[in-house]
C-alpha positions in Angstrom: 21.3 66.3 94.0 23.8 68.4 92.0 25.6 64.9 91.2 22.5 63.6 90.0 21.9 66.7 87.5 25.3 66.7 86.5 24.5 62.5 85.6 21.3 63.5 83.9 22.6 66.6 81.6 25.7 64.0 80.9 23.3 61.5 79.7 20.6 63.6 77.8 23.6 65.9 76.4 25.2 62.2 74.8 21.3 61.5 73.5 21.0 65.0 72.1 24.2 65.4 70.7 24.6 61.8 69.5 20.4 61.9 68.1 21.5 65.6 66.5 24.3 63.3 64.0 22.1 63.2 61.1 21.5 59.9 59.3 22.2 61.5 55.5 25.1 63.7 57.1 29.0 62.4 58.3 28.8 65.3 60.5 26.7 67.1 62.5 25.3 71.0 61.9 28.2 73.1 62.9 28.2 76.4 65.1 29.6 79.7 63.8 33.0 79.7 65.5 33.3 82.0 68.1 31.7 82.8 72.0 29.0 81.0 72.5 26.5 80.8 75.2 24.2 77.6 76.3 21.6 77.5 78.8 20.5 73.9 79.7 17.1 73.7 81.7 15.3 70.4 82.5 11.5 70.7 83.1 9.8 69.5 86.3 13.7 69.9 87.8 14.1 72.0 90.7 17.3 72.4 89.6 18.3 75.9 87.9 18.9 76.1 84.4 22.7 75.9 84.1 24.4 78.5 81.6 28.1 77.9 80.2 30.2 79.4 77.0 32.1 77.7 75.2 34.9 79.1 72.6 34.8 77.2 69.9 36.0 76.4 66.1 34.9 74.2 63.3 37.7 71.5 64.6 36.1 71.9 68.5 32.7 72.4 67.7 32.6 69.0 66.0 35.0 67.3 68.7 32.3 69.0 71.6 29.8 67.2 69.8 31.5 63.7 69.1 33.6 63.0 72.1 30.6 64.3 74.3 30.2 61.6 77.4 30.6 58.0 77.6 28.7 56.9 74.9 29.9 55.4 71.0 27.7 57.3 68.5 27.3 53.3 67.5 24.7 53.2 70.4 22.3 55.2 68.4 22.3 53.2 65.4 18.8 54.3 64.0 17.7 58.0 63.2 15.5 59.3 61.3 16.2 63.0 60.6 13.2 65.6 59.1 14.1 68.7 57.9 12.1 71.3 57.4 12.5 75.0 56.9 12.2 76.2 59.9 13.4 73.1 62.1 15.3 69.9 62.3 13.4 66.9 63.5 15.9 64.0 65.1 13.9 61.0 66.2 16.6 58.2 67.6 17.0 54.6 68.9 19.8 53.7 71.3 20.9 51.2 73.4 22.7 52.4 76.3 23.9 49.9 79.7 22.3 47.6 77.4 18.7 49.1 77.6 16.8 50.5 75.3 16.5 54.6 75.0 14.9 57.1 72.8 15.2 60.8 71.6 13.5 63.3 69.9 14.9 66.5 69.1 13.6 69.1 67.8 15.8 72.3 66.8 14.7 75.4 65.7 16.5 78.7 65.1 20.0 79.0 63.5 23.9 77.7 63.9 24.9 81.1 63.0 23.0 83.3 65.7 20.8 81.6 68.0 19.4 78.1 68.2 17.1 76.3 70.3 17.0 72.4 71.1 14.0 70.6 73.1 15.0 67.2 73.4 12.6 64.5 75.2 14.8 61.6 76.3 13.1 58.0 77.2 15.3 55.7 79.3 14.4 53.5 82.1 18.1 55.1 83.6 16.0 58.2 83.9 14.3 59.3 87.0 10.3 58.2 86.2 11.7 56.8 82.6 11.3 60.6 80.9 13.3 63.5 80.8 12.4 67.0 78.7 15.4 69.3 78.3 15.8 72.6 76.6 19.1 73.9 75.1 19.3 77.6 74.2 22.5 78.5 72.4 23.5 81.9 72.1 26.2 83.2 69.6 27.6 86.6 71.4 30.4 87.1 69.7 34.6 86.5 68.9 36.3 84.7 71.6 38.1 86.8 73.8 42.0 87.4 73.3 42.2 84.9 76.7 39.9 81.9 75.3 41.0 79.2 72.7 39.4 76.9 70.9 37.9 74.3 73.3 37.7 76.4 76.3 34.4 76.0 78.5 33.6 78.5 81.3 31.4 77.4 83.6 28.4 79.5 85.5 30.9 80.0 88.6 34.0 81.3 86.3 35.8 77.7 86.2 37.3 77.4 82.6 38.7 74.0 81.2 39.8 73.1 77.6 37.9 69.9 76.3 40.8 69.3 73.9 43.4 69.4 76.7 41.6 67.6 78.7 40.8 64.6 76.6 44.4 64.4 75.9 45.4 64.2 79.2 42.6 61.5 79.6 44.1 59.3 77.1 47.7 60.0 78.5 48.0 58.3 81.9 50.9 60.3 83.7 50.2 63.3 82.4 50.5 66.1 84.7 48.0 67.9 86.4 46.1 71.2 84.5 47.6 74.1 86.3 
């Protein structure tokens, strides 16, 4: 079960964060740097809502967003992007395992403070074809004199670096994280 929600926030994170690329921008909306915190809930799951931070920086921010998952931002070839004052409306088309797959996004709030992201994913690799999940990003602060750039700490305490650890992904040999 907790393999399966791990698959689907993988999956719908790479929609959302892949849908949130906006068609008239190179890059996506960046955070404020510093300690944030993100609590990911999918409805009709009886999963809890998981809650991470992550430290981050403009360089990160945009790497958390582009490297996130398995999937080339080319899957999502068509979005059309509506903003508004008071939200951003992300409507994609992707093909992913060769199958079609759809997201709308909708994000309200701000990249400076706090920001929330409902995203309703269509995929026939979805359990039932449809998934609704709710991101609520938190800004709480400066990283703390032990965090970097990159660094992710889980609910349970675990802490990895994303930037470490996609270098050590594309560096066969490389030697374990201590």
């Amino acid at each position: 079960m907790r393999q399966d929600f791990a698959r689907l926030i993988r999956a719908t994170s790479v929609l959302v964060l892949i849908g949130a690329m906006s068609a008239q921008a190179a890059e996506p909306p960046s955070r404020k740097p510093g300690l944030w915190q993100v609590k990911t809930s999918i409805e009709n799951s009886s999963a809890p809502a998981r809650v991470l931070q992550q430290c981050i920086d403009a360089t990160t921010d945009q790497m958390m967003q582009s490297s996130a998952g398995p999937f080339d931002p080319a899957a999502c070839p068509k979005r059309e992007v509506q903003d508004s004052a008071n939200s951003i409306t992300i409507d994609s088309t992707c093909t992913v395992g060769g199958k079609a797959a759809t997201a709308h996004s909708v994000i309200t709030g701000s990249f400076d403070s706090s920001y929330t992201m409902t995203v309703t994913a269509q995929s026939e690799e979805l359990p039932g074809g449809k998934m609704t999940m709710t991101m609520e990003g938190k800004w709480l602060g400066p990283c703390a004199a032990d965090q970097k750039p990159g660094d992710m700490i889980m609910g349970n305490g675990v802490k990895i670096n994303l930037p470490e650890m996609l270098k050590r992904s594309a560096s066969p040999g490389a030697p374990p994280p201590r």
